[in-house]
C-alpha positions as a printed NumPy array, in Angstrom:
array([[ -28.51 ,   -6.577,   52.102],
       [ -28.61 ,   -3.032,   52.873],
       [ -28.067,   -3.186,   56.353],
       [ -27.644,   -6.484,   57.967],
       [ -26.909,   -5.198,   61.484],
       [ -29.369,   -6.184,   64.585],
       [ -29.612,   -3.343,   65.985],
       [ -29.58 ,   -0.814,   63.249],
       [ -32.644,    2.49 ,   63.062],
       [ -32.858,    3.012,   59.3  ],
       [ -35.006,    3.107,   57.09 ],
       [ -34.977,   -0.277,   55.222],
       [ -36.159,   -2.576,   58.463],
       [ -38.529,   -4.37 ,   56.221],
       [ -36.919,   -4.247,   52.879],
       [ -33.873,   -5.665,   51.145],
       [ -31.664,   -4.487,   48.016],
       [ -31.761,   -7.639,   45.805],
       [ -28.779,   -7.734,   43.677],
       [ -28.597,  -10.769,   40.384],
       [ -25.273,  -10.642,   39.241],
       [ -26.003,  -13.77 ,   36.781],
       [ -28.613,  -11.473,   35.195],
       [ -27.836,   -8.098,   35.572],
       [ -30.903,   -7.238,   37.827],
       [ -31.041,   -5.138,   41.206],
       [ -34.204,   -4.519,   42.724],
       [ -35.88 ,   -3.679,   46.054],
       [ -37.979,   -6.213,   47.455],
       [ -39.655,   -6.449,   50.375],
       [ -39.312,   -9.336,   53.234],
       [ -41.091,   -8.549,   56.089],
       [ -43.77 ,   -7.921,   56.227],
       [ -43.368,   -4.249,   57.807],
       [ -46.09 ,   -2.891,   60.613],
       [ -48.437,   -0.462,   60.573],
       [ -51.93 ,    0.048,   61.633],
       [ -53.729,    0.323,   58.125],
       [ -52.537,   -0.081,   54.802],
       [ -53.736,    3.76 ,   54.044],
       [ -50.863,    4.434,   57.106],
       [ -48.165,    3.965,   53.514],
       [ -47.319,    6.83 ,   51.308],
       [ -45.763,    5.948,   48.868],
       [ -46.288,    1.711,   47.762],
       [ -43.775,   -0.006,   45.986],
       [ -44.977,   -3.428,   43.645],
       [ -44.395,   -6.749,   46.08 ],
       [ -44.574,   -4.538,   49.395],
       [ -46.358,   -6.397,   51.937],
       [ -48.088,   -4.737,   55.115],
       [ -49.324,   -6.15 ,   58.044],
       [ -52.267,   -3.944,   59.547],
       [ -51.912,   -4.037,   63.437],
       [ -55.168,   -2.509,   63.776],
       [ -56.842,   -5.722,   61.747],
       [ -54.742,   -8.963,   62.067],
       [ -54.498,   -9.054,   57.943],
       [ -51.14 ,   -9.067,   55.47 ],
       [ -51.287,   -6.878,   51.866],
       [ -49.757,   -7.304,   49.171],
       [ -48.987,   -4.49 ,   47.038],
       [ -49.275,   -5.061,   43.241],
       [ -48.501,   -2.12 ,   41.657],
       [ -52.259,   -0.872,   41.558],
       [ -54.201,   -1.91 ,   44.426],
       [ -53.073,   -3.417,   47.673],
       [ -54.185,   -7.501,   47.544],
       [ -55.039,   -9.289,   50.651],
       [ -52.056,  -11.571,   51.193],
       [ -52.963,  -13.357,   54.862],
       [ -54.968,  -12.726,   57.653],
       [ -55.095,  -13.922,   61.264],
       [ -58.962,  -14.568,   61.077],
       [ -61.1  ,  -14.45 ,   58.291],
       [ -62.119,  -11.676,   57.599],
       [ -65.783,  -11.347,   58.365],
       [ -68.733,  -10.741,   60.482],
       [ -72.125,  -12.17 ,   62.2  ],
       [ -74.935,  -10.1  ,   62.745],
       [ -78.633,  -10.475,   64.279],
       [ -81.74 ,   -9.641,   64.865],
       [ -84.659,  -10.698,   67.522],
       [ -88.452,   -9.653,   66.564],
       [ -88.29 ,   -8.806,   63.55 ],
       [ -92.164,   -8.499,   62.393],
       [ -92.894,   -8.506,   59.044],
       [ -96.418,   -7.698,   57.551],
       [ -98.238,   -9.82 ,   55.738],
       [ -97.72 ,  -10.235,   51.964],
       [ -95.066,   -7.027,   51.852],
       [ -91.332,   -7.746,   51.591],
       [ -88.746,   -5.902,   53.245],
       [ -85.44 ,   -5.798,   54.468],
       [ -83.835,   -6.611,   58.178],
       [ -82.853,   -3.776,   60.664],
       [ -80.058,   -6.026,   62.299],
       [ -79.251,   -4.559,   65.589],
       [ -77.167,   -7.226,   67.245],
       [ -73.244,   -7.633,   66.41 ],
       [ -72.163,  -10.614,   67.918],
       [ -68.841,   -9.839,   65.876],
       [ -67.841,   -7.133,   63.264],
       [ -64.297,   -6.845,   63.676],
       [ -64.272,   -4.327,   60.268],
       [ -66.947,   -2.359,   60.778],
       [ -69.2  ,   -3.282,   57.851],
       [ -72.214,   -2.616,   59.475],
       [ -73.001,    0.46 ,   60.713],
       [ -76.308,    1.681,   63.567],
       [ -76.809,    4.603,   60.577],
       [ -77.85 ,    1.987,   58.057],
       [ -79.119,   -0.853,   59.623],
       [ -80.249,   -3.081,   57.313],
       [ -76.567,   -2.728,   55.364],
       [ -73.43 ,   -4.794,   55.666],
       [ -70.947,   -3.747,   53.562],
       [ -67.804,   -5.401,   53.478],
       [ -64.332,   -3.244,   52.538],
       [ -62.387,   -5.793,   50.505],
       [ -62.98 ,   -6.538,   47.136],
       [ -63.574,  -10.193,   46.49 ],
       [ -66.265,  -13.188,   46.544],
       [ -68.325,  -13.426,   49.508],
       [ -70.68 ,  -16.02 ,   51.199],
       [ -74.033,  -15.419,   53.261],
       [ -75.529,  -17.511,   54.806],
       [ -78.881,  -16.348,   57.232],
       [ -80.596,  -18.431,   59.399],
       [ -84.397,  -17.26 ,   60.691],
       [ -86.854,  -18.662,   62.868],
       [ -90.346,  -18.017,   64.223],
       [ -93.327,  -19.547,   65.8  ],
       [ -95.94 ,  -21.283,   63.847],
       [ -99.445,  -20.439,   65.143],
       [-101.951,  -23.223,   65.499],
       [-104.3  ,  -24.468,   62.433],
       [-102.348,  -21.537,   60.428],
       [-100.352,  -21.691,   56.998],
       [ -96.986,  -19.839,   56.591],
       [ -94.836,  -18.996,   53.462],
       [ -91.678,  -17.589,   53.83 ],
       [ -89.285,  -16.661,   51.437],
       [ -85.953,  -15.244,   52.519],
       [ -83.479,  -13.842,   50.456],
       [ -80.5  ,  -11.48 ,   50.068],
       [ -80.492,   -8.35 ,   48.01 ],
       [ -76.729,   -6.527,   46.722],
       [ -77.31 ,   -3.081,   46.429],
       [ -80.824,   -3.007,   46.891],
       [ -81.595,   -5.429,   44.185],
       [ -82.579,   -9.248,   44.939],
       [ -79.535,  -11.976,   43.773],
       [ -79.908,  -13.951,   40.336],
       [ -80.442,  -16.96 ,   42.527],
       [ -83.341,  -15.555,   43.46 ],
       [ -85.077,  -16.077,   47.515],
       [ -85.449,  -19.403,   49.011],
       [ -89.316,  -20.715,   49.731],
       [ -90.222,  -22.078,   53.091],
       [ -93.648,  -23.282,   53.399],
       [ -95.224,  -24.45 ,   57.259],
       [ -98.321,  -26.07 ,   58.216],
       [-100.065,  -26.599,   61.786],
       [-102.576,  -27.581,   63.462],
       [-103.614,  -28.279,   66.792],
       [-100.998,  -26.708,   69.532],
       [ -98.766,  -23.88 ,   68.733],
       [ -95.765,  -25.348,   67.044],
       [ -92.335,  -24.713,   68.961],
       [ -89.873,  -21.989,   66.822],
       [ -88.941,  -23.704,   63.161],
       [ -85.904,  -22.794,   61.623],
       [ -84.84 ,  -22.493,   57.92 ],
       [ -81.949,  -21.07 ,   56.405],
       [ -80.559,  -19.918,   52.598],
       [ -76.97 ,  -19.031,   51.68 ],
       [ -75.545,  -16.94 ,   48.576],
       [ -72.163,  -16.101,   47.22 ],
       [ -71.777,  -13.624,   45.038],
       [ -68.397,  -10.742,   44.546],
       [ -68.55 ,   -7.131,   46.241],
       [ -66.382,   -4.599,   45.498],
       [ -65.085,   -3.685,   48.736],
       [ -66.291,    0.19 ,   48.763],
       [ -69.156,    0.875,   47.839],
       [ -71.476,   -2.869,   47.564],
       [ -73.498,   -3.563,   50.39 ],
       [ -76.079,   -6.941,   51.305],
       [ -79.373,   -6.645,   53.15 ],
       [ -81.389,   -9.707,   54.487],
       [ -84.626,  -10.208,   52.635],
       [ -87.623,  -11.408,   53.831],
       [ -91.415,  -11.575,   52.975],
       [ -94.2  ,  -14.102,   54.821],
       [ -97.917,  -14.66 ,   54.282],
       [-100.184,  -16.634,   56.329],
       [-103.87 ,  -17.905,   56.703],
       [-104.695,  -14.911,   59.383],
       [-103.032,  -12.123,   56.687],
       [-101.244,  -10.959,   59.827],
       [ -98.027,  -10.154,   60.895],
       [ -95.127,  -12.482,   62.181],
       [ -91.986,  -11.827,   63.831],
       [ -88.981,  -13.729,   63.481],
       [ -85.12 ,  -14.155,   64.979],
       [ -82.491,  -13.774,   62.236],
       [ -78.846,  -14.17 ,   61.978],
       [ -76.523,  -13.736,   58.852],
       [ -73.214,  -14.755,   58.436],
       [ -71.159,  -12.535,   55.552],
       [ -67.528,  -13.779,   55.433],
       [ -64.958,  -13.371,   52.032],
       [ -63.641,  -16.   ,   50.465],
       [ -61.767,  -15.18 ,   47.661],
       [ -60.283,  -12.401,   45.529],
       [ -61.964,  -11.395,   42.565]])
């Protein structure tokens, strides 16, 4: 060990000078992790040094490139609504969410408001949830889908089709989820949707989404 005293100020609080006499080797290593408030907070990385952000709850890994989410106290993620959204008959279009219920991160933003973009690389999932009234003796479609950078997923929007007749039918729900990988800069997902019905008029709905990562790449 470099320094192996409790109460010593240098330098090396987080890191430790590994020495293999059976093979020759010394290297620095890091067992920690050390603190700061963001990973960008580090000058100079070294391969295997691990960060904990303050400012997040997560632990990086450095790996001699990029720095590689290691741990994390909470997934990292967020939740995200809206309430009346209307959308006009037989035109698609994408979600201005204005509620954060959480977005510990920041990856949505009130200067693009139908973006979320996440800022680590890796596989996501999204899952939305909508909901709206049926009116009586009338005939909704719905399709609701997710677009990455302003183009629609492979997998394409999901298809929810509602009769009624008689009374005004109480809110209906329906749902789709997508996973998909986002680079962590630049990517961002919108919320998709499109509705026609008997009256060709317009509907508003309640949405939520859901966009948490998973995975690295």
């Amino acid at each position: 060990m470099i320094c192996g005293q409790a109460s010593c100020n240098c330098a090396f609080t987080s890191e430790s000078l590994v020495i293999d006499n059976q093979n020759g080797v010394i290297s620095l290593e890091t067992f920690g992790p050390a603190m700061v408030a963001v990973k960008e907070d580090v000058v100079s990385p070294f391969t295997n040094q691990i960060v904990h952000e303050t400012d997040t709850g997560l632990t990086w890994m450095y790996d001699g490139a990029d720095w590689v989410l290691y741990a994390w106290t909470s997934a990292p993620r967020c939740l995200l609504g809206k309430v009346g959204h209307s959308t006009t008959h037989n035109v698609s279009g994408q979600v201005a969410l204005d509620i954060e219920y959480y977005d510990t991160f920041g990856w949505h933003t009130g200067g693009a408001p139908t973006r979320i973009t996440p800022t680590i690389p890796g596989f996501y999932s999204v899952h939305i949830q909508a909901s709206h009234t049926i009116v009586a003796s009338d005939y909704s479609r719905v399709l609701l889908g997710c677009n990455r950078n302003g183009v629609a997923i492979i997998t394409g929007r999901f298809d929810h089709g509602f009769s009624a007749s008689g009374a005004t039918w109480s809110p209906r729900g329906f749902g789709a989820h997508f996973e998909f990988e986002l680079n962590g800069t630049t990517d961002y997902v919108e919320v998709d949707m499109y509705q026609t019905n008997a009256a060709a008029a317009a509907r508003s709905f309640t949405v939520v989404v859901a966009v948490e990562w998973k995975s690295h790449l």
